[in-house]
N, C-alpha and C positions, 0 to 999 in steps of 0.2 A: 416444429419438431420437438418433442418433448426431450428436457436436459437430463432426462433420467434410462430417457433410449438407449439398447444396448447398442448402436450404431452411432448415436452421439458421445454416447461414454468412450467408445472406439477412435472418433474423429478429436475426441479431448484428448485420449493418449497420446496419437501419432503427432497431434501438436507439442505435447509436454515434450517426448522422445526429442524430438525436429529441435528442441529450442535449449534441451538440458545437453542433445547430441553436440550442438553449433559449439555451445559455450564451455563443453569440455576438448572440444579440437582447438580451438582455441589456447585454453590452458596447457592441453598436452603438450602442440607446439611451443612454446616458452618452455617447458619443464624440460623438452628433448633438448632446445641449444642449453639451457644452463647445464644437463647432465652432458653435453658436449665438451663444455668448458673447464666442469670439475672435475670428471673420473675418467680413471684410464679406460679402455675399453672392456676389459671386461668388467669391471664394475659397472661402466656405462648397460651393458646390456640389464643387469642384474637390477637397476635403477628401475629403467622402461617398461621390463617386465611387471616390475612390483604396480609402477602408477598406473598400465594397463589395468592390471587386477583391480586394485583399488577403486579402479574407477567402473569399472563392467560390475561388481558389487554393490558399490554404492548409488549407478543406477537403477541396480533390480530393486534394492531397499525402496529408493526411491516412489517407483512407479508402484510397487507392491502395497506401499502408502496409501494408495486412491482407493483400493481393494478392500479394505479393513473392514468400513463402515458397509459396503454392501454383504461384505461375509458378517458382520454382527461382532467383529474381533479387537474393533476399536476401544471402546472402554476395559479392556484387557489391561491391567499395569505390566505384566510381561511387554505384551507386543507394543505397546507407548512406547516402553524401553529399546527393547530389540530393534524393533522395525521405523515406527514413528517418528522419532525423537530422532534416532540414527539415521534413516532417511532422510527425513528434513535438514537435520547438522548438514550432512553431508552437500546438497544442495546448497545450504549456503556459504560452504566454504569452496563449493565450484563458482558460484555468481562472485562470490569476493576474487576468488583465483581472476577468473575473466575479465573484472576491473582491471586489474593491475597487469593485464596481458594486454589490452589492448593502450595505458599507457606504454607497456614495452615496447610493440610494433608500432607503434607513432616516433618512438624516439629512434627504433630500427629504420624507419621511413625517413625520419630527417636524415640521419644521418648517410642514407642511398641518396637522397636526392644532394646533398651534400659533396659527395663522393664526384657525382654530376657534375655540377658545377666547377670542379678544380681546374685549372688551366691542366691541359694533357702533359707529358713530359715529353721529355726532346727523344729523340730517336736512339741516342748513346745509354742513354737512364732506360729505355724502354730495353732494349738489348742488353742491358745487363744490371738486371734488379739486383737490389742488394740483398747480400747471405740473408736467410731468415734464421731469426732467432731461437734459441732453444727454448723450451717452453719452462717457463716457471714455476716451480712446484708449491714458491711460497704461496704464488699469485693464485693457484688451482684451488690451493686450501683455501684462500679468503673468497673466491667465490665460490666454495661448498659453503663454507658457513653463512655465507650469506643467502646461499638460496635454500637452506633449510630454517632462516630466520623469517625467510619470506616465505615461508610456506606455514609454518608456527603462526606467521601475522592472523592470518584469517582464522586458523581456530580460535585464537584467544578475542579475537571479532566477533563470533560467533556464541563463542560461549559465555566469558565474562564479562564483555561489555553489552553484549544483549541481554542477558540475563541481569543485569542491572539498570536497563534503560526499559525493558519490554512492561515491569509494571510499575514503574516511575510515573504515575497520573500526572499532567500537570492542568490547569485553569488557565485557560488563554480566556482573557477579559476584555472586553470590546464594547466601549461607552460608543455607542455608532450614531453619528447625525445623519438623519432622513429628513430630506428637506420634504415640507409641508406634512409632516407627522400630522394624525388628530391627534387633538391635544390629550384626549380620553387614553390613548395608547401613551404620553409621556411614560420614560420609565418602567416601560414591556419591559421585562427579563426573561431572556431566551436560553433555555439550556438546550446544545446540542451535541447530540451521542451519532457514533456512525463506525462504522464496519466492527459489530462485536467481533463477527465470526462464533459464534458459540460452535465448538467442537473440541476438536484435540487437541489445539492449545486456548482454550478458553472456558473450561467449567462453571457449573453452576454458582462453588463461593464464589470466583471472580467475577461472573459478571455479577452477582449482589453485591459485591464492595465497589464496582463501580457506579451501580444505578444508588448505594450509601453516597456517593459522592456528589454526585449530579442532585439528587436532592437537598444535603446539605446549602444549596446553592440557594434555598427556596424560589422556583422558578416560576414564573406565570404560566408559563408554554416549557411542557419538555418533548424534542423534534429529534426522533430520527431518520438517519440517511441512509438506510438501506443496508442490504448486510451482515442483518441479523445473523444468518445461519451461514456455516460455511461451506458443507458442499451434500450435505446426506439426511434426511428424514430421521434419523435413529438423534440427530443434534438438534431436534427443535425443541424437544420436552426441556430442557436445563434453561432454555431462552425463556419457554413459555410458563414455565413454572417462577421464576424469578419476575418478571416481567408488572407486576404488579405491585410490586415493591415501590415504583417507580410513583412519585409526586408530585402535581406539579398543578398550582390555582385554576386554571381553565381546561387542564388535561394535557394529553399524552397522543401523542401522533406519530406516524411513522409513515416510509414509500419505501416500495422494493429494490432489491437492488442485484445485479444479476446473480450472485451466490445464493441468494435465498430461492432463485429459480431453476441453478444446479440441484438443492434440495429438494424441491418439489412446490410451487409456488400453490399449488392448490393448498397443500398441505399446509402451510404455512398460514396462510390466510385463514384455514379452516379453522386452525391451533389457535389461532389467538382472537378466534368471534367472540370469545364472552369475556377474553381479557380485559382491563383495564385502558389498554393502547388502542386507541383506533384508525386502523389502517387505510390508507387513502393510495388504492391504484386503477389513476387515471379517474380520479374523483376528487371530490372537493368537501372542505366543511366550511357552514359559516357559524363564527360565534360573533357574540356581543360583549364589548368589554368596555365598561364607564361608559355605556351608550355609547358607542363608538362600533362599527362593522367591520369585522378581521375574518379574512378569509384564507382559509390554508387549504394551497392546492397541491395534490401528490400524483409523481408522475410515476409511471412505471419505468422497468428498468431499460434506457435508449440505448441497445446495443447496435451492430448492428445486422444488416440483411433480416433472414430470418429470426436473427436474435432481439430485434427492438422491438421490444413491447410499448414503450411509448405511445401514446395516444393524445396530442396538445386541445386537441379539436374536445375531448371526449373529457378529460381533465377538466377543463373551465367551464364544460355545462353548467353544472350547477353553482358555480360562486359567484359572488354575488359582486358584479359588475360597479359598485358602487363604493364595494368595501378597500380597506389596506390591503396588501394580499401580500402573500409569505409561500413561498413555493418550494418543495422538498422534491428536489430529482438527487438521485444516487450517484449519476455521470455528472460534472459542472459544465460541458460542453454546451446544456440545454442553455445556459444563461442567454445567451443571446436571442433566444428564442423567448423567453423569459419577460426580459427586457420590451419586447416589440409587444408585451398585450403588460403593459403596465404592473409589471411586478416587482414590487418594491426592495423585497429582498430574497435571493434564493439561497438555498442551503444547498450544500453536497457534500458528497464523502469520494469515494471510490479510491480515492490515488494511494492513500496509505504515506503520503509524503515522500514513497518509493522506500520505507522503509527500512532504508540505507542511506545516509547521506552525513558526513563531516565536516566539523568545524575546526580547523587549524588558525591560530594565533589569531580565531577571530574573522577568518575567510570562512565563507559557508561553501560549499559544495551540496547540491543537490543534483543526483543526474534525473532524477522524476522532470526536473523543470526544461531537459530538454525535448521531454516526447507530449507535455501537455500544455497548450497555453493557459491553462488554470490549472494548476498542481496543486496549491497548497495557502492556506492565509485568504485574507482580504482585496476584493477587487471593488470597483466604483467605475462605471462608467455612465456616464449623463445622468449623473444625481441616482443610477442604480446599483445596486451593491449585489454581489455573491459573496459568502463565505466558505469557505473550500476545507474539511473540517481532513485531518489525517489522521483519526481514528483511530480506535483502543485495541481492537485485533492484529493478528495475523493471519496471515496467505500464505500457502506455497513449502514457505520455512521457517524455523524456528528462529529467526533471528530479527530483531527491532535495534535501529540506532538512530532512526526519530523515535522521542518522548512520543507515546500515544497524548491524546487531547481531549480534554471536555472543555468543547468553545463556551464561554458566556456572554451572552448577547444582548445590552442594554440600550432600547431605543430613546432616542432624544431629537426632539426640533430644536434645540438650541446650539447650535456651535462653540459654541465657547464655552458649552459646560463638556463637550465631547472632547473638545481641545484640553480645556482642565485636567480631566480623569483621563485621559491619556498621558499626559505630562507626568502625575501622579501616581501611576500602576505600578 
């Protein structure tokens, strides 16, 4: 089914509605017992009201969001402002709300099952509970103030500290031992770029000061994972125009990734025939490098049912059976797949490192890491490696609290010298 179907665009929404619906009942509920606990009743009503409103708004913003790019309305700086920007905000201070709700009703759970547990009371105590207390007004006031702190939390999440983490580049560096390397590949340098998203929160100067960046690096190989575009055909010209900027000694490679097939995957592919990048889905290239055979295979994007384009069979026709091979799927899931036809190393993007994830006193919290067994970083299994890249875009909303990433990828046979420059970084 094509992703640009009025009937797919249809089945997108009633997903987005279903999933922004869940996690604002969610929110609501916490928001109803804290306005339980703070305000008399009629304030209380005059509360509920308002968070309805807020919220039946900030999802029409929302969903009206998707709309833009098909009406030609997006590159508007008005409607950024008004609609985009605001939509998105809003979206992500419900996903932050929905965190902090569901630690609420966990601690709401312990504490019922808690309850549970108590030895029962005797018949006499049961017969005559004691007086209940008058309610305290100091105690009312300190949790209003606290639950308007806790609702402050997520915008200044949203706005300050993404807005200072969303284009905070950083260089993840990676001396990587590959056992039985050709020795012609010693000291591959792999720059790899993944989920641009080129659209409404990613323009033309940004992605050139990123593809500035990634070249800086002088790379042998520059690899991307998929991603490029984020959801509409009006967003590929600022990719495809930019896109050649990109440098890198043996070239420039790319595989799709299901965003770029929201956009129009023909389109995409068509845009960038005489670019610089050469696009690999479900195709392969072989080069030669210090007489040495390196083969980069590109899958398409493996979603699933009707959505997996993927083809492994169709992928490895043409590479060359003999060479190193370096495989670029968009999803990390394929690695296992990967793995079983001798791939030495694969790339991917997709997860976005969830985007959202904190460090306290040094504890990392990542919730991405509970829905993918490859989220994010370096994996090794039987001398195979994937690297799982969390990319320089965004999705959905406007908010980043993983640093985007431009992985650097330094091949070595030698262990000790991987051990070194890791020790070193």
């Amino acid at each position: 089914m094509d992703p640009q179907s009025p009937l797919m665009f249809f089945v997108f929404l009633t997903f987005l509605l279903t999933w922004i619906g869940g996690m604002q009942f969610a929110a609501y509920r916490m928001l109803r017992d804290w306005t339980d606990s703070a305000f008399d009743e009629v304030q209380r009503d005059i509360w509920r009201k308002r968070i309805l409103q807020v919220m039946a708004g900030g999802t029409l913003l929302f969903l009206i969001r998707f709309l833009t790019p098909r009406l030609g309305l997006h590159d508007s700086s008005f409607i950024q402002a008004l609609i985009i920007n605001t939509g998105g905000l809003y979206f992500a201070i419900v996903f932050l709300l929905f965190i902090i709700s569901v630690f609420y009703f966990l601690y709401r759970g312990s504490k019922y099952l808690y309850s549970l547990m108590k030895p029962s009371v005797s018949a006499p105590e049961a017969n005559n509970p004691p007086e209940r207390k008058s309610y305290d007004p100091g105690r009312r006031e300190f949790i209003k103030k606290m639950g308007i702190v806790g609702l402050g939390a997520p915008v200044v999440l949203s706005t300050g500290l993404s807005a200072a983490t969303h284009h905070n580049y950083q260089f993840n560096k990676h001396r990587l031992y590959v056992k039985d390397l050709p020795s012609g590949l010693e000291g591959l340098r792999i720059v790899q770029l993944s989920d641009i998203h080129s659209g409404i929160y990613m323009n033309k100067k940004q992605i050139q000061e990123i593809f500035e960046l990634a070249n800086s690096q002088d790379p042998h190989l520059t690899l991307l994972t998929g991603d490029m575009i984020d959801n509409h055909v009006s967003e590929i010209p600022n990719f495809r125009d930019a896109v050649n900027d990109l440098k890198a000694e043996y070239g420039v490679f790319g595989s799709p990734g299901n965003h770029d097939h929201y956009a129009s995957i023909d389109a995409v592919m068509d845009s960038l025939a005489d670019r610089k990048i050469k696009m690999l889905r479900n195709d392969s290239a072989n080069l030669n490098i210090n007489g040495e055979r390196l083969s980069i295979i590109g899958v398409d994007d493996a979603g699933t049912g009707s959505l997996n384009f993927a083809n492994l069979d169709e992928s490895f026709r043409n590479s060359d059976p003999e060479a190193f091979r370096i495989m670029l799927s968009h999803r990390p899931h394929l690695f296992d797949d990967a793995r079983s036809k001798s791939v030495a190393l694969t790339l991917a993007g997709h997860t976005h490192g969830g985007q959202v994830a904190f460090n306290i006193a040094g504890f990392e919290l990542y919730p991405i890491d509970l829905f993918h067994e490859y989220s994010r970083g370096l994996y090794t299994k039987n001398d195979r490696h994937l690297y799982v890249n969390t990319g320089v875009g965004l999705v959905g909303a406007p908010i980043r609290l993983v640093r985007p990433e431009i992985a650097v990828i330094t091949l070595t046979g030698n262990p000790e010298l991987a051990k070194s420059w890791s020790e070193d970084a």
